[in-house]
C-alpha positions in Angstrom: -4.0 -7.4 21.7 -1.0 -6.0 20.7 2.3 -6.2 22.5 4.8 -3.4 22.2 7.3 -6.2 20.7 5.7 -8.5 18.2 2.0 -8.3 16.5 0.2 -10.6 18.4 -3.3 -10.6 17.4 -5.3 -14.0 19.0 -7.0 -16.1 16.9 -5.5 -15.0 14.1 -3.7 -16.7 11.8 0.1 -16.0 10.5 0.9 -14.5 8.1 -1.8 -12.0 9.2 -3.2 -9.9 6.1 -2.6 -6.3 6.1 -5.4 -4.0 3.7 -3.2 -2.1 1.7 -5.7 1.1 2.0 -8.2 -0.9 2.1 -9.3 -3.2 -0.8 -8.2 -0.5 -3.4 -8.6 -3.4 -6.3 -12.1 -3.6 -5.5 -12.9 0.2 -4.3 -11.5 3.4 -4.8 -8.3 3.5 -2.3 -8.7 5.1 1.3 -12.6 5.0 1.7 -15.2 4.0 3.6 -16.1 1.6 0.7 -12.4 0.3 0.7 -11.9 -0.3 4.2 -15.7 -1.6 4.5 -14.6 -4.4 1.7 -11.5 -5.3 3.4 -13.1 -6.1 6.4 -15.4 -8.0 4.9 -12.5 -10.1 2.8 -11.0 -10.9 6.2 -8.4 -8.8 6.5 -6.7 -8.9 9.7 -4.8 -5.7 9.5 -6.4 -1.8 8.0 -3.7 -0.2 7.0 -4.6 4.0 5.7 -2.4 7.1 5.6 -2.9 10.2 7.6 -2.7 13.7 6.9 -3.7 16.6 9.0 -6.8 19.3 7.4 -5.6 23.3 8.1 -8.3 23.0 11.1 -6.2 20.3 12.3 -8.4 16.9 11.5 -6.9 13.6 10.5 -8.0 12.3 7.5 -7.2 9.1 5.5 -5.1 9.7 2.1 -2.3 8.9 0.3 -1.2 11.9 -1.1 -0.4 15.4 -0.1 -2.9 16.6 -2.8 -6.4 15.6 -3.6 -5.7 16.0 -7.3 -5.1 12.1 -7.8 -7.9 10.5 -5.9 -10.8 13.1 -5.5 -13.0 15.3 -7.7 -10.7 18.6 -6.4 -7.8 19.9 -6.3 -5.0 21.2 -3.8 -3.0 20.4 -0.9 -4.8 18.5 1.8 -3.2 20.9 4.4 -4.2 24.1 3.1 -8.1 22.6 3.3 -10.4 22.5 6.0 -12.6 19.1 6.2 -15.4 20.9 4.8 -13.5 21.8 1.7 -12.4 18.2 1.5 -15.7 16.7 2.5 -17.2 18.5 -0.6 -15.2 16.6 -2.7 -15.8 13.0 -4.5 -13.5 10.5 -3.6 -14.4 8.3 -6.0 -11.0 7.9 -8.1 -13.1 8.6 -11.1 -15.5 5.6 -10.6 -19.3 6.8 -11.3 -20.7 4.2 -8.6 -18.6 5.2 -6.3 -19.3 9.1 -6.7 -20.9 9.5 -3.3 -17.7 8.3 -0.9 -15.8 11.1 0.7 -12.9 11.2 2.3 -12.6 9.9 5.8 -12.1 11.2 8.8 -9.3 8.9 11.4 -12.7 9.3 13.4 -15.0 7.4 10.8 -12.2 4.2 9.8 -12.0 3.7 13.8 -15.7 3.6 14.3 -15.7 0.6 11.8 -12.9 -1.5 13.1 -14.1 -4.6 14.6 -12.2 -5.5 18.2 -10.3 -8.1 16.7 -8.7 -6.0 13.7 -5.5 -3.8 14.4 -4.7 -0.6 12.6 -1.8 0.3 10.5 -1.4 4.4 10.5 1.0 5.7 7.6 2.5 8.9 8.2 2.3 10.9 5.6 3.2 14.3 6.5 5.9 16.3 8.7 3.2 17.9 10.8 3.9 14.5 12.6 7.3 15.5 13.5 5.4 18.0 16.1 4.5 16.9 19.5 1.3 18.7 19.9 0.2 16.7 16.8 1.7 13.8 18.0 -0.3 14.1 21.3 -3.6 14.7 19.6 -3.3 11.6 17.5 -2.2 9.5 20.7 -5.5 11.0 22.4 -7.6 10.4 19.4 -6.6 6.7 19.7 -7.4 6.7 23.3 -11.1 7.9 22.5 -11.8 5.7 20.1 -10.5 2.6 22.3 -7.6 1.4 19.5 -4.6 2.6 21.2 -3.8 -1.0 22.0 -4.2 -2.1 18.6 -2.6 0.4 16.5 0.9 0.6 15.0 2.5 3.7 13.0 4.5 3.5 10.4 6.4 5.2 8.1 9.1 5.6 5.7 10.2 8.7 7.2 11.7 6.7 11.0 12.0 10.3 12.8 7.9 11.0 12.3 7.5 7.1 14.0 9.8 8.3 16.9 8.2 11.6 17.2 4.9 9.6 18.2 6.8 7.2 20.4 8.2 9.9 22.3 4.9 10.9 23.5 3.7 7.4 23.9 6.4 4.7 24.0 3.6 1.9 24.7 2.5 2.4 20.5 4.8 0.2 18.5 6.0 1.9 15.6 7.4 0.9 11.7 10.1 1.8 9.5 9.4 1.1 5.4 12.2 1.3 3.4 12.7 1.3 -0.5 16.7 1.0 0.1 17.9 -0.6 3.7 18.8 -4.2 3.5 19.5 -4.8 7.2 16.6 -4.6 10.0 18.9 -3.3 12.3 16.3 0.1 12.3 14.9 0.4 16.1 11.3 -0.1 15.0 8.6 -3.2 16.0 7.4 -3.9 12.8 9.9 -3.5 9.4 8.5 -2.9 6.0 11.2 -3.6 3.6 10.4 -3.3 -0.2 10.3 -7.3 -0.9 13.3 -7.8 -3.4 15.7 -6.5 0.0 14.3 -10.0 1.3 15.9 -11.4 -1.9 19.7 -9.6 -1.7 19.4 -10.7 2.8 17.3 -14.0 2.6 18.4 -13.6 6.4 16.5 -10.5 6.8 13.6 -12.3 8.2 15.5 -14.5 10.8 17.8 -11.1 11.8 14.1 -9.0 12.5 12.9 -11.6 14.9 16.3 -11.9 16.5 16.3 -8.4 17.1 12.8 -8.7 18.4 11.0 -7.0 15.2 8.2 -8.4 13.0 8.3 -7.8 8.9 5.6 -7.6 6.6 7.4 -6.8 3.3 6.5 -3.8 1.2 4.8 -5.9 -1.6 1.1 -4.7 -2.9 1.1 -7.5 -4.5 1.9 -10.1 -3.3 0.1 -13.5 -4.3 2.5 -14.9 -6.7 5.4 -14.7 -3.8 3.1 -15.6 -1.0 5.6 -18.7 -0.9 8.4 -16.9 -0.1 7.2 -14.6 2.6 5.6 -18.2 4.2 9.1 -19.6 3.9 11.1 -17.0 5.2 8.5 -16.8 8.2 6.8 -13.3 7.5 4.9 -12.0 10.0 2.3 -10.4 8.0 2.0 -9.5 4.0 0.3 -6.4 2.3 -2.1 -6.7 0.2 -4.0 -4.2 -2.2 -6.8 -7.0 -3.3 -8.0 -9.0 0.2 -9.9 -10.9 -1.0 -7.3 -12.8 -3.3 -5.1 -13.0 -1.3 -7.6 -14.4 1.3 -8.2 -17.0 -1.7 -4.5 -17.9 -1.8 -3.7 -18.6 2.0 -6.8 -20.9 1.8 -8.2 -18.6 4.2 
């Protein structure tokens, strides 16, 4: 399981691979589909983003609109989950033209006991602690409160959930911080940071953090993360990366 300070999943192997919204090189980002192939690739980490419908559902997108990735458009708050549910989230790929958005409800019910979950804030309802609450009892229901981490680049949205449950371990991401010095478990730096503080690595475990580095793509460094002792790397493609680590 997962401890509140390091990602410990047994029987897995480090660096663990984290499903950058699923396999979105294969299938069209934060669906069923995507998250389905990932698991299948051997991905030892989901990570999805979460939004909140106006009738107060979680569901998993990127974006604050649907224009990008769905058949509609709007602002995923200002729908309810029928609205969205009407829409293809296909990304504009015919075979794909029957997946939907889904729910936080629907990407629990298909993680395997031995996968953990990365949840991506994505919105400031999060800085709310009735919304907070919900999501800590949603992860209760569904039995992955042990193996769930939050993240996100916004650090009070993390420590809003934390105040309601300090047991979930929580991430930063950061486009511009060199220095893991951020009270978070798990540190998502955008990978060149690891290149201006090769010691940014060393200083996260000394501090008692892990880092998988902000890096979609991240085969043709896979060396460097290994070297520098990375807990886990993001991928968008699974399956490759699978390949790579000899997996």
């Amino acid at each position: 399981m997962m401890t509140l300070h390091s990602l410990a999943l047994p029987g897995k192997q480090k660096p663990y691979i984290m499903a950058h919204r699923g396999n979105r090189a294969a299938c069209p980002e934060n669906t069923l589909a995507a998250f389905r192939r990932a698991l299948a690739d051997g991905a030892d980490i989901l990570e999805t983003d979460l939004h909140l419908t106006r009738d107060g559902v979680f569901v998993c997108i990127h974006d604050g609109t649907v224009d990008r990735t769905t058949s509609g458009r709007g602002a995923v708050g200002e729908m309810t989950l029928a609205e969205l549910k009407a829409l293809s989230a296909s990304y504009g790929r015919v075979e794909f033209a029957d997946e939907r958005m889904p729910t936080l409800a629907e990407t629990a019910a298909l993680l395997p006991p031995d996968i953990a979950l990365a949840l991506e804030l994505k919105t400031d309802d999060f800085l709310k602690p009735d919304a907070c609450r919900q999501l800590v009892d949603e992860l209760d229901r569904y039995g992955i409160r042990s193996r769930t981490v939050i993240v996100s680049f916004n650090l009070q949205r993390s420590l809003a959930v934390r105040a309601v449950a300090p047991d979930i371990p929580i991430g930063f991401i950061t486009l511009s911080n060199p220095l893991p010095t951020v009270d978070a478990q798990l540190l998502g730096p955008y990978w060149p940071l690891l290149l201006i503080n090769p010691f940014y690595v060393w200083w996260a475990h000394a501090r008692g953090s892990v880092v998988c580095a902000l890096d979609p793509t991240p085969d043709s460094r896979l060396w460097l993360y290994r070297l520098l002792g990375c807990d886990a790397v993001l991928t968008d493609d699974p399956a490759t990366t699978c390949r790579a680590l000899k997996r």
